[in-house]
N, C-alpha and C positions, 0 to 999 in steps of 0.2 A: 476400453480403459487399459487392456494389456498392449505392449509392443508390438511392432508388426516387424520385428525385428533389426533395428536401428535402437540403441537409447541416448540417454540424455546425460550428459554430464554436466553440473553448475559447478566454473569456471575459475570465476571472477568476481568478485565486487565493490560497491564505491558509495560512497554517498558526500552530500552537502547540504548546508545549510546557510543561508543568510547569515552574517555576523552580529547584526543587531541583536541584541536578547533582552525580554521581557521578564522579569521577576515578578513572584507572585506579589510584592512590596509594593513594586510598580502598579500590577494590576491591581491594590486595592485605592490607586489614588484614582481609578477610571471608574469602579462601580463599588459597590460597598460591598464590600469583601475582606478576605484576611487572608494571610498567609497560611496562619492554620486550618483556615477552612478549606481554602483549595486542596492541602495537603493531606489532611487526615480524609476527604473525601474522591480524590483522581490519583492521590501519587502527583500531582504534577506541581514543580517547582519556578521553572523558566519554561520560557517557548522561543523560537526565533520567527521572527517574523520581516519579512521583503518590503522594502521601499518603495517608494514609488518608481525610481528607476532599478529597480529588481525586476526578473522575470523568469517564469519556469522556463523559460530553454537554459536560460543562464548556469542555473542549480544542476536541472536534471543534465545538460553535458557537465556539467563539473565530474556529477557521479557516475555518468557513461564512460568517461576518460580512465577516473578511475579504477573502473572495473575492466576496461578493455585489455589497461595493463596489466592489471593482475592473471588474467587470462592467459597473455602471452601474444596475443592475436595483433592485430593493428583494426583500423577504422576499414582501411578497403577490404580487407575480410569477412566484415560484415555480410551476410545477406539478407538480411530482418534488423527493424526495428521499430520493437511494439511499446507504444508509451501510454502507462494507464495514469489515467488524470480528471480528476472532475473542473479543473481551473487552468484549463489550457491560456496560452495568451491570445489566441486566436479560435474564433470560435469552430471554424474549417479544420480544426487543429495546429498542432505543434511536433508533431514526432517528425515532418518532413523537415523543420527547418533546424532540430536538433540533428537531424541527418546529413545536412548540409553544413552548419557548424565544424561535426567532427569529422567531416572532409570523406562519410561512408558512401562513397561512391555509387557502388555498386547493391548498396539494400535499397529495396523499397520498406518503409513505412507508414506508421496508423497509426493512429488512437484509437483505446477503447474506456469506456468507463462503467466501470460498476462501483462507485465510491470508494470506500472503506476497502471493500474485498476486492478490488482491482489489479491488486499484484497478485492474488491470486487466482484471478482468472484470468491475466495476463502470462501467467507462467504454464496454465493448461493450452490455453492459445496455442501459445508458442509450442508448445512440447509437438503440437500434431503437425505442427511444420517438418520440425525432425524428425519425427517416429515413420513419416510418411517417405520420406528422404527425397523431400523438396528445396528446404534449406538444412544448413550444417551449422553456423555460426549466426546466434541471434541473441541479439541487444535486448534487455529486457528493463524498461525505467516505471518506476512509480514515484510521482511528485505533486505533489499540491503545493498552492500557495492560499490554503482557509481565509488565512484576512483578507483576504481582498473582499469577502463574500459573511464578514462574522460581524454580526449586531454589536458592538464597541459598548450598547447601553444595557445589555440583556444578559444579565451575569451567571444565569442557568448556563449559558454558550460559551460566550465570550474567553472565560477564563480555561478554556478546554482546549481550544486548536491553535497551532503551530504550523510553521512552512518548513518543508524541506522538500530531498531528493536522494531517493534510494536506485540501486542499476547492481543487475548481476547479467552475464556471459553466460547463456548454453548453448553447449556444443553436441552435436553426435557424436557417439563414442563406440565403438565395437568391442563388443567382451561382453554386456551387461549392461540394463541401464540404472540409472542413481535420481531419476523420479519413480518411485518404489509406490503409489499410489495418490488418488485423488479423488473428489468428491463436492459438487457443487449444487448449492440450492440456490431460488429467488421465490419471494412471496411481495407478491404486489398489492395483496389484499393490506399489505400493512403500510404501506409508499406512506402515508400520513407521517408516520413515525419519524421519520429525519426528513426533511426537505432542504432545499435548494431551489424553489419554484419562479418561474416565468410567467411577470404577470403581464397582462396586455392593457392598453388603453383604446379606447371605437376611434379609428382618424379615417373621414370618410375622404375619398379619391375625387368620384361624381354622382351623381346622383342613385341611388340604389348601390353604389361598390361602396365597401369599406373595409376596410383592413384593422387588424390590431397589432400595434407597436407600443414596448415598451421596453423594461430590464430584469434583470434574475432580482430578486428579492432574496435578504441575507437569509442564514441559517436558520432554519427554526429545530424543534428538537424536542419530543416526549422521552425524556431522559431514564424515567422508571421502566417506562415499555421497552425501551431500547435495552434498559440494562438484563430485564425480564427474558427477553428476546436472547442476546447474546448468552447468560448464561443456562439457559438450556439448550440451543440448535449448537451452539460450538461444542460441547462434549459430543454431542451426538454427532456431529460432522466428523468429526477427527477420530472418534470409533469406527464410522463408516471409512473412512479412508487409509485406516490402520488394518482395516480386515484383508481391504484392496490389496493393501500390500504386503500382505500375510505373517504382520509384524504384531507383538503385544506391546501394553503402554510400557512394560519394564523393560523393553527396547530401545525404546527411546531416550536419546543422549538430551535434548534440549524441546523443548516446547518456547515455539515462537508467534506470540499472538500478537493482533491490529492492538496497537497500543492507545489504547480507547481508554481506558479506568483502570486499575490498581485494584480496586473490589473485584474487577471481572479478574481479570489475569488471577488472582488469586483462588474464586469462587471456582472456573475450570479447571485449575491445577487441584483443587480437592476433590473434584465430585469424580477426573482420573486420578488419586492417588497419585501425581507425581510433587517430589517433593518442590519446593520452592528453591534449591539450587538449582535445579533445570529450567528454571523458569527466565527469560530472560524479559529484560524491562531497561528501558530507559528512557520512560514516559515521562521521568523528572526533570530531563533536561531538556523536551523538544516537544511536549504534549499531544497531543495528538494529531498526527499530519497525514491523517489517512490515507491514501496509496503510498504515501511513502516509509508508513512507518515501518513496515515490518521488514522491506530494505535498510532500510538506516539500522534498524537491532543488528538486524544480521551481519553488517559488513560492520560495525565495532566490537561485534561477537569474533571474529574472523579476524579481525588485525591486533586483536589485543591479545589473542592464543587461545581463548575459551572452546572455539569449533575447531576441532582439528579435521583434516582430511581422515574422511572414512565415517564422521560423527551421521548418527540420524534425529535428522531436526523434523522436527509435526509441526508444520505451520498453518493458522487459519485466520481466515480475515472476514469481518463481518460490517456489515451496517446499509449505509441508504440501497433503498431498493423495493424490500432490504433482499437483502444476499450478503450471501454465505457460502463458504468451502472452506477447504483443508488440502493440504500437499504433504508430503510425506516425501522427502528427500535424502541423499545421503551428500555431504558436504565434498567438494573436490574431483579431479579426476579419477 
């Protein structure tokens, strides 16, 4: 978990989102719902959700570009790029053809998924690229597009997820590195808890062979357990990863969690004492777009002045799997 004498600098960042936007107004003309109830119980207001001529390469280069520039770097300077994504458009993946988009030449790319917690073990990924001093310059996206895959009738769901596209730039740096610590769990004993599952149908071939073909079936979602889940293994993750990095919680400039619930975000920010200015959210405008959320806080954290260079931000992402981690970063070169 310590360097091997290379670190890690984050760069750059960007995000995007689909323009269309769903109001909680809107959503209660699809399920019985309300305004008030979505809001007094997620924080969540709007969501932006993708068309049918929408697509994650679309979004996720939008917020590539934008972080490349903030970086300084260009596209052929690339030599990674890692896209975490539970709703690729291609089942084979999509980080090759956002590679090809943004004309990076010279990276190869991948997908990986761990839903929810995908930028963050997107970003551990990555870091052992550089620490290892394999690559120097790697792309880092987390984007979903949930609707494509969200029950439209099932209002426990429905009213929770959103599309977008978060992307940040690390680099190797010489002096010190500024991934300061990390910490990653999975329990599959609980995989029930959120799914996304593949069901099949028997289509026989010839006589004795048969195969099963079918589709993903939409979201389903133990919501209580999930929440149960998240607000104990995240403090505990983020003490784990704060120790790594031989930091205390009154170190820390900003806490940046998967923007999931408003109860949760606030329930971890108590059981660490840190106050609710540190806490950053903007689960009201975008819902929850799991790999991408905690890209998207970050990069309107950053262009609106809130993170300054040299800030230390405790980031942790949780959900299907489930899995969980924490990153502990310092903002800039």
């Amino acid at each position: 978990m310590h360097q091997l004498g290379i670190g890690i600098a984050i760069t750059g960042s960007g995000s995007a989102a689909p323009p269309v936007v769903l109001d909680n107004a809107g959503m209660s003309q699809i399920v019985e719902t309300s305004d008030e109830w979505i809001s007094s119980r997620t924080g969540i207001q709007r969501r932006h959700l993708a068309d049918a001529q929408g697509s994650l390469t679309e979004i996720a280069t939008q917020a590539a570009r934008a972080a490349i520039a903030m970086s300084g770097i260009t596209p052929v300077d690339l030599d990674l790029i890692v896209l975490a994504t539970s709703t690729s458009d291609d089942l084979f993946g999509s980080a090759s053809k956002i590679q090809a988009e943004l004309g990076a030449i010279k990276a190869a790319a991948f997908d990986i998924t761990a839903a929810c917690s995908g930028f963050i073990f997107g970003m551990v990924t990555a870091a052992q690229f550089i620490r290892t001093g394999t690559y120097r310059n790697v792309l880092l996206i987390g984007a979903d597009l949930l609707s494509r895959w969200t029950d439209w009738t099932d209002r426990r769901t429905c009213v929770l997820f959103g599309d977008g596209a978060g992307a940040v730039v690390m680099q190797a740096r010489e002096g010190g590195d500024r991934l300061l610590g990390f910490e990653l769990h999975s329990d599959g004993s609980q995989n029930h808890c959120l799914n996304l599952s593949y069901q099949a149908e028997q289509r026989a071939l010839v006589e004795g062979v048969s195969v099963g073909q079918g589709t993903y079936q939409p979201i389903t979602m133990d919501g209580r357990e999930v929440y149960r889940f998240a607000v104990k293994r995240v403090p505990e993750v983020l003490e784990k990863a704060l120790f790594h990095a031989s930091l205390t919680v009154e170190e820390v400039d900003w806490l940046l969690l998967h923007q999931a619930n408003q109860r949760i975000l606030d329930a971890v920010a108590e059981r660490l004492n840190i106050p609710s200015q540190k806490v950053l959210s903007n689960m009201g405008e975008y819902g929850n777009t799991s790999a991408a959320s905690i890209p998207i806080a970050l990069d309107e954290a950053v262009r609106d002045g809130r993170i300054q260079p040299g800030d230390v931000i405790a980031a942790s992402g949780f959900g299907a799997g489930l899995t969980w981690g924490a990153a502990i970063f310092r903002w800039g070169k």
